[in-house]
C-alpha positions as CSV (number, residue, x, y, z in Angstrom):
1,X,-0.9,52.3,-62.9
2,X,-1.1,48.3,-62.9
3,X,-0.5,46.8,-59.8
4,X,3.3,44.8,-59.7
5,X,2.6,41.2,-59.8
6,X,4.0,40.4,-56.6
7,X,0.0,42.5,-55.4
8,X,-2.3,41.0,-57.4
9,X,-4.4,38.5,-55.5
10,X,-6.0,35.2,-57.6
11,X,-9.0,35.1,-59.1
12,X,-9.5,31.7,-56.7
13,X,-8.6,33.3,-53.5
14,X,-10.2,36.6,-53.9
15,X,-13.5,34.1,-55.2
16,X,-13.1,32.4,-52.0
17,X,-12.7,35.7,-49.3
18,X,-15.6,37.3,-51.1
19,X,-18.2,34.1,-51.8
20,X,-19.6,34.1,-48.3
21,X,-20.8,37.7,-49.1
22,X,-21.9,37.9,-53.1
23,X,-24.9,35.7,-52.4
24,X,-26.1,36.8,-49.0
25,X,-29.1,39.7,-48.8
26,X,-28.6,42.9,-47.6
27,X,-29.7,42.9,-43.4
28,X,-32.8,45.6,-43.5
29,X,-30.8,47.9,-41.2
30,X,-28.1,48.3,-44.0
31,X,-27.2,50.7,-46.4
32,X,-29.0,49.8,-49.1
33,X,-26.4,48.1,-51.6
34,X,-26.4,48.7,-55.5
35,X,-28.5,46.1,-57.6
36,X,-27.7,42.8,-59.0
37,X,-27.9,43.6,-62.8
38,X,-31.1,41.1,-63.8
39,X,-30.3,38.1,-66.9
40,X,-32.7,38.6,-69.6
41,X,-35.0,35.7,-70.0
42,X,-34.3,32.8,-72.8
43,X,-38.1,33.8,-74.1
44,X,-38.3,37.5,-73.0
45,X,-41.8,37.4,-74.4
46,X,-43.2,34.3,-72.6
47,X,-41.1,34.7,-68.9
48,X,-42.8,35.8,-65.7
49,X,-39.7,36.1,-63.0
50,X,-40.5,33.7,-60.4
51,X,-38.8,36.0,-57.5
52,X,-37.6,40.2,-57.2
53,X,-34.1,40.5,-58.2
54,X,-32.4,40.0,-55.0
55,X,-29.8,42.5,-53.7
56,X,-26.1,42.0,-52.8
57,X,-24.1,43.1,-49.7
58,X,-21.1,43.6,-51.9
59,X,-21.4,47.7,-52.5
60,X,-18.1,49.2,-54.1
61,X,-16.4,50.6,-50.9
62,X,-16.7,47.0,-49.5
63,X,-15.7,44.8,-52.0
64,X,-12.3,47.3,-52.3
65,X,-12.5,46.3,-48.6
66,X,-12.2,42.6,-48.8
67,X,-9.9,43.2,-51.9
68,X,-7.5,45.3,-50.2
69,X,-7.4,43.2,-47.0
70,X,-7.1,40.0,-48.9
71,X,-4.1,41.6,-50.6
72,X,-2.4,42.7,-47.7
73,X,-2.7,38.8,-46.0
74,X,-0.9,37.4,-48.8
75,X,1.3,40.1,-49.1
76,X,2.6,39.3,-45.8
77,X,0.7,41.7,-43.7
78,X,-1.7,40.1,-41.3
79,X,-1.9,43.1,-39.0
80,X,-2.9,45.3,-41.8
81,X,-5.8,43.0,-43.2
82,X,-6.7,42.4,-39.7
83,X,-7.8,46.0,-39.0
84,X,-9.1,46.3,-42.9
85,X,-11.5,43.1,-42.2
86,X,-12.1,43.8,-39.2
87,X,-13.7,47.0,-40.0
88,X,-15.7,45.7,-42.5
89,X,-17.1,42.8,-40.5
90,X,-18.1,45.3,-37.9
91,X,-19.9,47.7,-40.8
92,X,-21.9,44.3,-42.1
93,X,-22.8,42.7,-38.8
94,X,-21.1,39.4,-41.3
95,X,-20.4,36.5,-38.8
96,X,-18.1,34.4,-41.3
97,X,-16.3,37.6,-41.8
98,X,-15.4,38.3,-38.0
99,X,-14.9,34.8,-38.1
100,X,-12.3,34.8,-40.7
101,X,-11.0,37.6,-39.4
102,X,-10.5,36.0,-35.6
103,X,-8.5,33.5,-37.6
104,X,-5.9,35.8,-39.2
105,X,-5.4,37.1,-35.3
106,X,-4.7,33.6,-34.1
107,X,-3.1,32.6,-36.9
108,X,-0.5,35.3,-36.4
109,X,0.0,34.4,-33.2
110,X,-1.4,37.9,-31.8
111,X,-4.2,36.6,-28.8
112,X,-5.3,40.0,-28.2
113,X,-6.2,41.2,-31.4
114,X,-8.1,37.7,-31.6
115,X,-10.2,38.6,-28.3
116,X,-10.3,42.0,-29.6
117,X,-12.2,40.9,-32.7
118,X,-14.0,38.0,-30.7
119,X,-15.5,40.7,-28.4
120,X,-16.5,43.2,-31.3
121,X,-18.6,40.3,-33.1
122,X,-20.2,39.6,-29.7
123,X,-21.1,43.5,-29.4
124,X,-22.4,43.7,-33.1
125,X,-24.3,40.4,-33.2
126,X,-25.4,40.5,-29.3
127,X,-27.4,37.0,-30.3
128,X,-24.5,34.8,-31.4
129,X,-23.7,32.0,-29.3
130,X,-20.9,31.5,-32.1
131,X,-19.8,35.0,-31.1
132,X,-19.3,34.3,-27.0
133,X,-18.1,31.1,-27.5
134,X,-14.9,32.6,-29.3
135,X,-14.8,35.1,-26.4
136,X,-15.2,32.2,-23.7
137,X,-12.1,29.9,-25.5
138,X,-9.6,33.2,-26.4
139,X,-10.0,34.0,-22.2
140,X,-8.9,30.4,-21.4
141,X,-6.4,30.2,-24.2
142,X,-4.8,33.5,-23.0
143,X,-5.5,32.9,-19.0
144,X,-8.0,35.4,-18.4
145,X,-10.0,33.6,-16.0
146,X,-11.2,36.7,-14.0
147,X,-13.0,38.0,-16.9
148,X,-14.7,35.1,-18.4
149,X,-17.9,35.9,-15.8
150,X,-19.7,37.5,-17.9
151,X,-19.3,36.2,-21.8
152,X,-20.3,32.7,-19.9
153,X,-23.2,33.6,-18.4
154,X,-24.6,35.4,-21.1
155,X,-23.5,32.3,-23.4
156,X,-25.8,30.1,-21.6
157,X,-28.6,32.5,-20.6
158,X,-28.8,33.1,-24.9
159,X,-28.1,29.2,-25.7
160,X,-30.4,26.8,-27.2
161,X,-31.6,24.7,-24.0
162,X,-29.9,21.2,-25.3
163,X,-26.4,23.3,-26.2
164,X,-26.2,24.9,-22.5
165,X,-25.2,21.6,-20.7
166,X,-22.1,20.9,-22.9
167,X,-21.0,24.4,-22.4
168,X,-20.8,23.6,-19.0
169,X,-18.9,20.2,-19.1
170,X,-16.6,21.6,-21.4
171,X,-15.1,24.1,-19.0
172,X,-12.3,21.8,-17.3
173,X,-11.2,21.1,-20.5
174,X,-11.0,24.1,-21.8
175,X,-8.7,25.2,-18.7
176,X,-6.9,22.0,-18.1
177,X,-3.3,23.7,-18.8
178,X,-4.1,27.1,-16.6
179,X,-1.5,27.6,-14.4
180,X,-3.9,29.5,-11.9
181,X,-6.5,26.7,-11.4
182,X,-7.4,28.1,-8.1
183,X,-8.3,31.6,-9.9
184,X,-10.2,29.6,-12.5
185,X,-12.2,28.3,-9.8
186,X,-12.8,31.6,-8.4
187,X,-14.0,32.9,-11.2
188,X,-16.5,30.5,-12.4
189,X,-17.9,29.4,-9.2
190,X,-20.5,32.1,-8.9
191,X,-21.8,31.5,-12.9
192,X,-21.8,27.8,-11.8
193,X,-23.8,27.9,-8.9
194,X,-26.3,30.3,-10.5
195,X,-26.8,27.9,-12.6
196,X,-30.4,25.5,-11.8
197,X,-33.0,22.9,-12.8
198,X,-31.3,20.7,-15.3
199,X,-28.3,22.2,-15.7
200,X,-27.4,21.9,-12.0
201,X,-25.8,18.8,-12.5
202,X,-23.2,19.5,-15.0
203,X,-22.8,22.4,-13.1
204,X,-21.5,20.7,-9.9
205,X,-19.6,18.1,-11.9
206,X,-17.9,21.2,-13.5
207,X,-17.4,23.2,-10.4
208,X,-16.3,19.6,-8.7
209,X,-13.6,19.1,-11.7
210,X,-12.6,22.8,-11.6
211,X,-12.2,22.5,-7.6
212,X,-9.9,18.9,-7.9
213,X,-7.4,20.7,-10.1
214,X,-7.5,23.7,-8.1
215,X,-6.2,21.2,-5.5
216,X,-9.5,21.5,-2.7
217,X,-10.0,18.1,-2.4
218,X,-12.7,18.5,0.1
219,X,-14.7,21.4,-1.3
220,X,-14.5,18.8,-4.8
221,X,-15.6,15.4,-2.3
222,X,-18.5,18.1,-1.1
223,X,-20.1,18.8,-4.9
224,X,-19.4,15.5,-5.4
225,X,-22.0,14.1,-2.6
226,X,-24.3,17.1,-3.6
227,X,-24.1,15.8,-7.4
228,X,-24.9,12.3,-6.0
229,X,-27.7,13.4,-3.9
230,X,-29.3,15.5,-7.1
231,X,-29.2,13.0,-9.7
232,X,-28.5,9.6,-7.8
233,X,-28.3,7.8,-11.1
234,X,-25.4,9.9,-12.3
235,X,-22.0,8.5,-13.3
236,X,-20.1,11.5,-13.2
237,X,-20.7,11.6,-9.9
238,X,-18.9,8.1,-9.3
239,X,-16.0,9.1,-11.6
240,X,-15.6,12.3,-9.8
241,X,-15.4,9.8,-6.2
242,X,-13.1,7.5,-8.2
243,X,-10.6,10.5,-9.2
244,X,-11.0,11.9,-5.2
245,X,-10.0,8.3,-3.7
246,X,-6.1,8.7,-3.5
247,X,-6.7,12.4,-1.6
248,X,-10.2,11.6,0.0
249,X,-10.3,8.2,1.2
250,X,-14.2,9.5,2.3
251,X,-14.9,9.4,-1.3
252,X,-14.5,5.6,-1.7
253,X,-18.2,5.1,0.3
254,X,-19.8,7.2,-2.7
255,X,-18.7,3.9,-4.4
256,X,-18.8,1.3,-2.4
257,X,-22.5,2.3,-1.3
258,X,-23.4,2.8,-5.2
259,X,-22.2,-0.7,-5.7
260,X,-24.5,-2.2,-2.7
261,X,-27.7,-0.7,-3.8
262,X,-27.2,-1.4,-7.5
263,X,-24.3,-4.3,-7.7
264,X,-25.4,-4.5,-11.6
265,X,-23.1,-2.0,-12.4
266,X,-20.0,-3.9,-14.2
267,X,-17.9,-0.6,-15.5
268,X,-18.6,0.8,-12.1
269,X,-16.7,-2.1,-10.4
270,X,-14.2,-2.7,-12.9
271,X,-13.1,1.1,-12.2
272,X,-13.0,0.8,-8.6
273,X,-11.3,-2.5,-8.8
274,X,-8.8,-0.8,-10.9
275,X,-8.7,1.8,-8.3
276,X,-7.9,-0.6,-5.7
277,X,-4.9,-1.5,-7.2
278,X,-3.7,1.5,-7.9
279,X,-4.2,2.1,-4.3
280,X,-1.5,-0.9,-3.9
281,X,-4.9,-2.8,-2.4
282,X,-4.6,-5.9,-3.8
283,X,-6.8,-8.0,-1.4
284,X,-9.9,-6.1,-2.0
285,X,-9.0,-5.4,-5.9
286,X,-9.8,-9.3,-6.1
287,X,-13.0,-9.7,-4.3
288,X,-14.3,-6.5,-7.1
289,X,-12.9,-8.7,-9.8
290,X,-14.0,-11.7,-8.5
291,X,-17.9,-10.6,-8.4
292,X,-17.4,-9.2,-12.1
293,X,-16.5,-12.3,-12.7
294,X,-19.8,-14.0,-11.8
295,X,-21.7,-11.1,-12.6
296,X,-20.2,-11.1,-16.1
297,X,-18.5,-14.7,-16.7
298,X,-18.2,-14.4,-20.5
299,X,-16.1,-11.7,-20.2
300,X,-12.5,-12.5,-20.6
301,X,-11.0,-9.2,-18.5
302,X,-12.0,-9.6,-15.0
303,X,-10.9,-13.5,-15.5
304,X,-7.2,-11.8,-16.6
305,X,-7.8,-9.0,-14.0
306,X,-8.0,-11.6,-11.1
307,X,-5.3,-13.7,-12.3
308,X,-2.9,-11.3,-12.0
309,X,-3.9,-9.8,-8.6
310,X,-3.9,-13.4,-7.7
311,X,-0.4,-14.2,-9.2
312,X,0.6,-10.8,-7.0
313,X,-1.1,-11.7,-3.6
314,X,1.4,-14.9,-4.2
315,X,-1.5,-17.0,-5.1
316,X,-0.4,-19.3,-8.0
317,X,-3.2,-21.9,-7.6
318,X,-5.9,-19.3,-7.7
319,X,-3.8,-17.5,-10.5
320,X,-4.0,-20.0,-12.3
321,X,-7.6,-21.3,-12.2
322,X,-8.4,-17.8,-13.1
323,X,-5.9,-17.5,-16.2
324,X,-7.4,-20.7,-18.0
325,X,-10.5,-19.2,-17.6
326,X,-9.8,-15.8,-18.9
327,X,-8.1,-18.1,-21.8
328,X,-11.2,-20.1,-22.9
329,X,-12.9,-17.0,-23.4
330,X,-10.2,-15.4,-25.4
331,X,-10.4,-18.6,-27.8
332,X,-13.8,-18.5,-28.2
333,X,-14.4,-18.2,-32.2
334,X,-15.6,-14.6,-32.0
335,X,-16.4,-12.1,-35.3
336,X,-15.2,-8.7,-34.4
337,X,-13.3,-5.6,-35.5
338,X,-9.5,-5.8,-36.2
339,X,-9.0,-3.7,-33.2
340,X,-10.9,-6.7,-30.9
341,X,-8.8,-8.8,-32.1
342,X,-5.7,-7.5,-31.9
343,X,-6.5,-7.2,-28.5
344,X,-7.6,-10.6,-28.0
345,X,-4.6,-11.6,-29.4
346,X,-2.5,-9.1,-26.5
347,X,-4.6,-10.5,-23.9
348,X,-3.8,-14.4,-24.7
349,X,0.1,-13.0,-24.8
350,X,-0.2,-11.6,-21.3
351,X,-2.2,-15.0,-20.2
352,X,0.5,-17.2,-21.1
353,X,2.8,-14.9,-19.4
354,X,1.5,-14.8,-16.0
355,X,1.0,-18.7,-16.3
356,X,4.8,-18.9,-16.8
357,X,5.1,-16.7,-13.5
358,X,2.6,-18.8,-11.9
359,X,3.9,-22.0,-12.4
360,X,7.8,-20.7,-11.5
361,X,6.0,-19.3,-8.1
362,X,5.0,-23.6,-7.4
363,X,8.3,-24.1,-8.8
364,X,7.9,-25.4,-11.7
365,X,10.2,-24.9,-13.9
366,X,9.3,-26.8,-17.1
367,X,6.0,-25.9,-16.9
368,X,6.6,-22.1,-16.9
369,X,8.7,-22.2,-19.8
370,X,6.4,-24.9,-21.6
371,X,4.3,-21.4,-21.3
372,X,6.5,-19.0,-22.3
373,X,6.8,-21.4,-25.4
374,X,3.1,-20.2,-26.3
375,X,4.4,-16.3,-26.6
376,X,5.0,-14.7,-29.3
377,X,7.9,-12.2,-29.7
378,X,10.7,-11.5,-27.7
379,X,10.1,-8.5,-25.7
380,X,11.7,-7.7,-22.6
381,X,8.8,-9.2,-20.8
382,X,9.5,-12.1,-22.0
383,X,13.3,-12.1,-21.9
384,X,12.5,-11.1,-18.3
385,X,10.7,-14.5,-17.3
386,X,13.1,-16.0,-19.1
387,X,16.2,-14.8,-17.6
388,X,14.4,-15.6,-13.9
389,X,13.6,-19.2,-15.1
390,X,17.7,-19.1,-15.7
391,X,18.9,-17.8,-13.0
392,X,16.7,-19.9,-10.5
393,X,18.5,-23.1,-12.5
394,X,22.0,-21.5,-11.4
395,X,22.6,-20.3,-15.0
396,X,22.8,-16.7,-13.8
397,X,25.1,-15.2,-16.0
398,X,22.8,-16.3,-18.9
399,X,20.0,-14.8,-17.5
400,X,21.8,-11.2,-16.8
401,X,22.9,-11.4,-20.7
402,X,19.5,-12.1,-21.9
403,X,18.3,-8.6,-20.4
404,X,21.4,-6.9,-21.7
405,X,20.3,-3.9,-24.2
406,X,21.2,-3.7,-27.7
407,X,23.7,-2.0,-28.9
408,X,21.5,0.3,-31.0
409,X,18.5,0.4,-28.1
410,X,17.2,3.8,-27.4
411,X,17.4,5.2,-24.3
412,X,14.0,4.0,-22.8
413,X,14.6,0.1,-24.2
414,X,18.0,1.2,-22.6
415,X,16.6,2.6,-19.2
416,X,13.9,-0.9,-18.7
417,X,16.3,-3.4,-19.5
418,X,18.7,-2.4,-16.8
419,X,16.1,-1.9,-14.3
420,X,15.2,-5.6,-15.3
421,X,18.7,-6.8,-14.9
422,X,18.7,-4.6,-11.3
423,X,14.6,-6.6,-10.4
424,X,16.6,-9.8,-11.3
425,X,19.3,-9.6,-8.8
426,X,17.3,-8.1,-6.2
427,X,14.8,-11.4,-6.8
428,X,17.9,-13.3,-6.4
429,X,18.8,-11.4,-3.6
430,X,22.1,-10.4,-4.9
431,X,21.9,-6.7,-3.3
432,X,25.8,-6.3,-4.6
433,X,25.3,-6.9,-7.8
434,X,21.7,-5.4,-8.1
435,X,23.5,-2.4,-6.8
436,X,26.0,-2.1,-9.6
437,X,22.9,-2.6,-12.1
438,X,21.2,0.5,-10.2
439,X,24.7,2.6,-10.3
440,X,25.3,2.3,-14.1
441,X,21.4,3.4,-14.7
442,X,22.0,6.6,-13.1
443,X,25.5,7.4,-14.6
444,X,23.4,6.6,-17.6
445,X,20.2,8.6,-16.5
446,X,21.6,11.0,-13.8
447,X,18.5,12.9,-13.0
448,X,15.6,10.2,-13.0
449,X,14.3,10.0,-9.9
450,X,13.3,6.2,-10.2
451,X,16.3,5.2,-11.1
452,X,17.7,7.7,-8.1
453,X,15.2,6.1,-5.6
454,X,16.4,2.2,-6.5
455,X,19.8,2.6,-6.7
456,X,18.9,4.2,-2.7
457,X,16.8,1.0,-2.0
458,X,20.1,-1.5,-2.9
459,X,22.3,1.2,-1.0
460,X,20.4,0.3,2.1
461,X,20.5,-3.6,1.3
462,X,23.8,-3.2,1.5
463,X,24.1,-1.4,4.8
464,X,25.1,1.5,3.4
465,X,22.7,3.8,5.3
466,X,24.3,7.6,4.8
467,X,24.5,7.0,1.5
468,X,21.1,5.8,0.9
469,X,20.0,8.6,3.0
470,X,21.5,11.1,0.8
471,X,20.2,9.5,-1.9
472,X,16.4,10.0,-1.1
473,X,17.0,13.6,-0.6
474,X,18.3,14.0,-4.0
475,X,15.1,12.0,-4.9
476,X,12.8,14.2,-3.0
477,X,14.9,17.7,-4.1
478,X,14.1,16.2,-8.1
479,X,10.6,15.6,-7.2
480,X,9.2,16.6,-4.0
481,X,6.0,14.3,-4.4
482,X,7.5,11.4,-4.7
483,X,5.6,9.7,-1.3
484,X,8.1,6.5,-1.9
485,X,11.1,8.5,-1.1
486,X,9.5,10.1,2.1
487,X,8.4,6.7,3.1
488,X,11.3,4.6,2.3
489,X,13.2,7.4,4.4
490,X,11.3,7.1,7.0
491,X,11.0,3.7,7.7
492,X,14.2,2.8,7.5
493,X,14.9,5.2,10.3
494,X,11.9,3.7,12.2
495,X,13.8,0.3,11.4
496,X,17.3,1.2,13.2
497,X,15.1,3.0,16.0
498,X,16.8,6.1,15.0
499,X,15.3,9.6,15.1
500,X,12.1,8.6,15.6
501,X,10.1,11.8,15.8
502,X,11.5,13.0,12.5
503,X,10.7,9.2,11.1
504,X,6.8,9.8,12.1
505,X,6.9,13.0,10.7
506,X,8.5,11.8,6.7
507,X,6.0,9.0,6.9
508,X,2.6,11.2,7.8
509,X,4.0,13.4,4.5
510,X,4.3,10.4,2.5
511,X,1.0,9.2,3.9
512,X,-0.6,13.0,3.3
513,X,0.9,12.4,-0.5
514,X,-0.9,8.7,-0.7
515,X,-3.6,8.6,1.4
516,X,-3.8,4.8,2.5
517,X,-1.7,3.3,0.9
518,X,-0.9,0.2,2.7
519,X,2.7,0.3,2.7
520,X,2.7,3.3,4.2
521,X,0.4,2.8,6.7
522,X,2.8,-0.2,7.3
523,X,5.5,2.0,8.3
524,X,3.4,4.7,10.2
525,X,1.8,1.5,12.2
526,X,6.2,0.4,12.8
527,X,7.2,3.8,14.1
528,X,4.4,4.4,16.3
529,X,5.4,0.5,17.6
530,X,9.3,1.9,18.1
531,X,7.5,5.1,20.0
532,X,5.7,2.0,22.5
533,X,1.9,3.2,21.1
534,X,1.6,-0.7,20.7
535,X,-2.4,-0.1,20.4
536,X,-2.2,2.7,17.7
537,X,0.5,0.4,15.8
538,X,-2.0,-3.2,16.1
539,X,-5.0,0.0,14.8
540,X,-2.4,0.8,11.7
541,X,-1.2,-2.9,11.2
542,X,-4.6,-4.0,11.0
543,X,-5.6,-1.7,8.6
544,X,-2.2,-2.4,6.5
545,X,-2.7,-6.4,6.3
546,X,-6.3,-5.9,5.3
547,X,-5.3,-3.8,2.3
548,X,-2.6,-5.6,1.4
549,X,-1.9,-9.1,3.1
550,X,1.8,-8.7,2.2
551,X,4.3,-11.0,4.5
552,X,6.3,-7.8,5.9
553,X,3.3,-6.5,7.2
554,X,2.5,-9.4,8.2
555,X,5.2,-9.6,10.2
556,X,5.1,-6.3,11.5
557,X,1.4,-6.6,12.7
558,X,2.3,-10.6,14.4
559,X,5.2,-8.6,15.8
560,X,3.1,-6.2,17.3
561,X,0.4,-9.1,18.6
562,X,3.3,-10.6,20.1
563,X,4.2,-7.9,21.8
564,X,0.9,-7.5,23.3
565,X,0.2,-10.9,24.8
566,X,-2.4,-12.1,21.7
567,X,0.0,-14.8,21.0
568,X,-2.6,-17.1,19.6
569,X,-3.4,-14.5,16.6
570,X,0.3,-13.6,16.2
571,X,0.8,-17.3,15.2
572,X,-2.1,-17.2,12.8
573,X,-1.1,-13.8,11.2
574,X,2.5,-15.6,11.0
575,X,1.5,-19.1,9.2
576,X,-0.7,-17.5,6.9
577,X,2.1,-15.1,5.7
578,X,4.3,-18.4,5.7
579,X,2.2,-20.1,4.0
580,X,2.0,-17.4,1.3
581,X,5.5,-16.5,1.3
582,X,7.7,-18.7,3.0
583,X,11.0,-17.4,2.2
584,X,10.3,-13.6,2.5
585,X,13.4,-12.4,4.6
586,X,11.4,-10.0,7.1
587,X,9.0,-12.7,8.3
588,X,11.8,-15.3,8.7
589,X,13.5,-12.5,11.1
590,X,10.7,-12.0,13.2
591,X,9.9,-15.6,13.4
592,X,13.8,-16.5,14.4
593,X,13.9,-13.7,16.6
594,X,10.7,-14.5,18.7
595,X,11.4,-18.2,18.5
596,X,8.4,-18.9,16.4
597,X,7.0,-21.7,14.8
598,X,4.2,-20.8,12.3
């Protein structure tokens, strides 16, 4: 009976399922397959055949096999040709088959079937690396951790040497999405530390990686020193102490003590300087960018880099001089790809921006918008500058229209540009009106706890202390990591002396969330000061101001001084900040409330 059309398979797709086995010799162990029927020679008389006829895998039963399963597949069956294929790859020992056939499995979405035929290729060819690294990515995939032991450590006992060390390093990877990292760990540590000679280094680097997302910190700083110890040369070892720095503050002297025995190490620095600022750091971000930028003066980044920590550290002089710099390198006539100079062309954009912002911080006006002039575009960055230029001429309802969304903005243009118009009135100290900015974000964005957490910072500009409260436990009930909230809560009780033992403790959990970050360490140094531990507090303060040489702390540690009797470094700590900042609001208190002249 002919097969309905709807069943018959093309010539094209059966030629494809079947091509990996029409040309491949029969394994000695087989069943001996029927021959290849031999072409007569063109001159039968004259030809001597240069090989024996070779034989063919493809025996009746099998090719009805392939056939059959092949059918089935595009007839909508998967599960059918799965077991059909399946069988026949385990009766030929055929690797592309059990591959092809691990493919239908995931294909179909059915993970178990896929290990299934992933394990029965690593039981009939017991040498394929192909084989157990199926097994090893299926176990991950389907979060299997506990029985990956064993397919691993045969995969790299049976590995070529130069394939076994990115086996290893792939692991983190490979498990990056479990949700049981701490099981992952578990069950790979022991193939890991089996593991020696060369491979011992990607193997702690691995374990180190696995043990940072499992959340032990200190187990990960641990490998991390062993890896350095091992292989002193090795940069994974500093990118593993750069990841650890926010959790393991220890971590940072892997770095810093890299750097001093070999300061010829420009990524190395530009990392950690990036590091620093992360770490809200700015003071020391500058001295890293500063050496890059005599240990690589060509180099137009650390010349930006500085700028802007400058420009933040309330520097515009410095800012400056290191902006024009950063510029003449950026102009330099340079060949390159369209990639380097698109970028080039971003990085004189941002340039000219921060020398706007640098010349409105010496208060000049016409100069900072003779640089806006030289940027392109009209982004919200630049509308931003703009609008502050306007609104410190008086021309303030200009300014708040300029950062006014479009009509047809989606909601994230939607979402910056009122957090703009909200920066702007805070910078001009309008806490009413940055207020209202902050409440019409949220009724626009109701659960973002950013948004949440500002709209709480203007509530307590304006006094309105319960509500701002209850506003930072919404923020922490969206997103119970979110150190600012803890912080900002617990400072402002340390502030109005209020609760004081519950202040300490919202500020340590911030602190435990961010380890030293200086802002927080600000506020733990303020609440031990309201407890009377005035030398803990100068310890804390110290530490804060070195970080970051911001004027708050600054007044907060001359406070402190004061309080003390160290009246000549109080005044020091006060003028510098003064000079810096003159008009910040907290150091004006202090100073008018102690009677001081900086």
């Amino acid at each position: 009976m002919p097969l309905p059309l709807h069943r018959v398979i093309t010539a094209a797709a059966l030629l494809a399922a079947l091509q990996a086995h029409a040309q491949e010799p029969a394994p000695a162990a087989s069943t001996p397959a029927a021959p290849t029927a031999p072409q007569p020679p063109a001159d039968a008389a004259s030809a001597v055949p240069d090989e024996p006829p070779t034989h063919s895998l493809m025996d009746a039963p099998l090719f009805y096999q392939l056939l059959i399963g092949e059918i089935e597949l595009q007839n909508g069956q998967p599960g059918v040709a799965f077991q059909v294929l399946l069988d026949a790859a385990r009766r030929t020992a055929d690797e592309a088959l059990f591959k092809r056939v691990v493919n239908i499995a995931i294909q179909a979405r059915a993970g178990d079937q896929a290990l299934l035929a992933a394990r029965a290729w690593a039981d009939t060819v017991p040498t394929s690396t192909d084989a157990l690294q199926s097994v090893v990515q299926l176990l991950a995939l389907m979060n299997k951790p506990a029985e990956i032991a064993q397919p691993l450590a045969t995969l790299l006992r049976i590995a070529p040497a130069p394939q076994r060390p990115g086996y290893i390093l792939s692991l983190p990877r490979l498990f990056q999405r479990s949700p049981e990292p701490k099981a992952v760990l578990a069950a790979l540590a022991p193939v890991l530390k089996a593991q020696a000679g060369p491979l011992r280094p990607p193997a702690l680097y691995t374990e180190a990686k696995l043990a940072i997302n499992a959340g032990e910190n200190a187990r990960a700083l641990a490998l991390t020193r062993e890896l350095n110890q091992a292989d002193p040369d090795n940069d994974d070892a500093m990118q593993l102490a750069l990841d650890l720095m926010p959790s393991e503050p220890q971590a940072e002297t892997l770095i810093t003590e890299r750097l001093r025995l070999k300061p010829d190490q420009p990524a190395l620095r530009q990392a950690y300087g990036r590091a620093l600022i992360k770490a809200q750091r700015p003071a020391e971000a500058a001295r890293e960018f500063r050496a890059l930028t005599q240990s690589t003066p060509d180099n137009p980044a650390p010349w930006l880099a500085l700028g802007a920590i400058e420009l933040e550290l309330k520097h515009p002089a410095a800012a400056e001089a290191a902006l024009r710099e950063g510029l003449k390198r950026l102009d330099t006539p340079a060949a390159g790809t369209d990639a380097e100079i698109k970028s080039r062309a971003e990085g004189r954009q941002q340039a000219w921006l921060m020398l706007s912002q640098a010349a409105e911080q010496r208060g000049d006006f016409k100069a900072a918008e003779a640089a806006l002039q030289k940027v392109d575009g009209a982004g919200l960055d630049v509308r931003y500058r703009r609008a502050v230029l306007l609104a410190k001429q008086g021309k303030v309802a200009d300014a708040r229209k300029l950062l006014k969304p479009a009509a047809d903005a989606s909601d994230g243009e939607t979402r910056a540009s009122l957090l703009a118009e909200a920066q702007l009135m805070r910078e001009l100290r309008d806490y009413a009106g940055a207020l209202a900015a902050m409440k019409a974000a949220v009724a626009r964005f109701p659960n973002d706890p950013d948004l949440i957490y500002e709209q709480a910072m203007m509530t307590e500009k304006v006094g309105k202390f319960d509500d701002m409260e209850t506003l930072l436990r919404r923020v922490i009930e969206l997103k119970p990591d979110y150190h600012h909230a803890y912080n900002a809560l617990g400072y402002s009780l340390a502030e109005r002396n209020l609760r004081l033992p519950e202040a300490k403790e919202l500020i340590e959990k911030a602190l435990k969330l961010a380890p030293g970050e200086p802002f927080i360490v600000d506020s733990l140094g303020w609440v031990e000061f309201r407890l009377g531990n005035l030398d803990e507090a100068a310890r804390l303060l110290r530490q804060a101001h070195t970080g970051r040489p911001d004027a708050e702390i600054a007044a907060h540690l001359g406070e402190v001084l004061w309080a003390q009797g160290a009246h000549d470094e109080a005044r020091r700590i006060f003028a510098e900040a003064a000079q810096r900042d003159p008009d910040n609001e907290a150091l004006r208190e202090v100073l008018d409330r102690l009677k001081v002249k900086p």
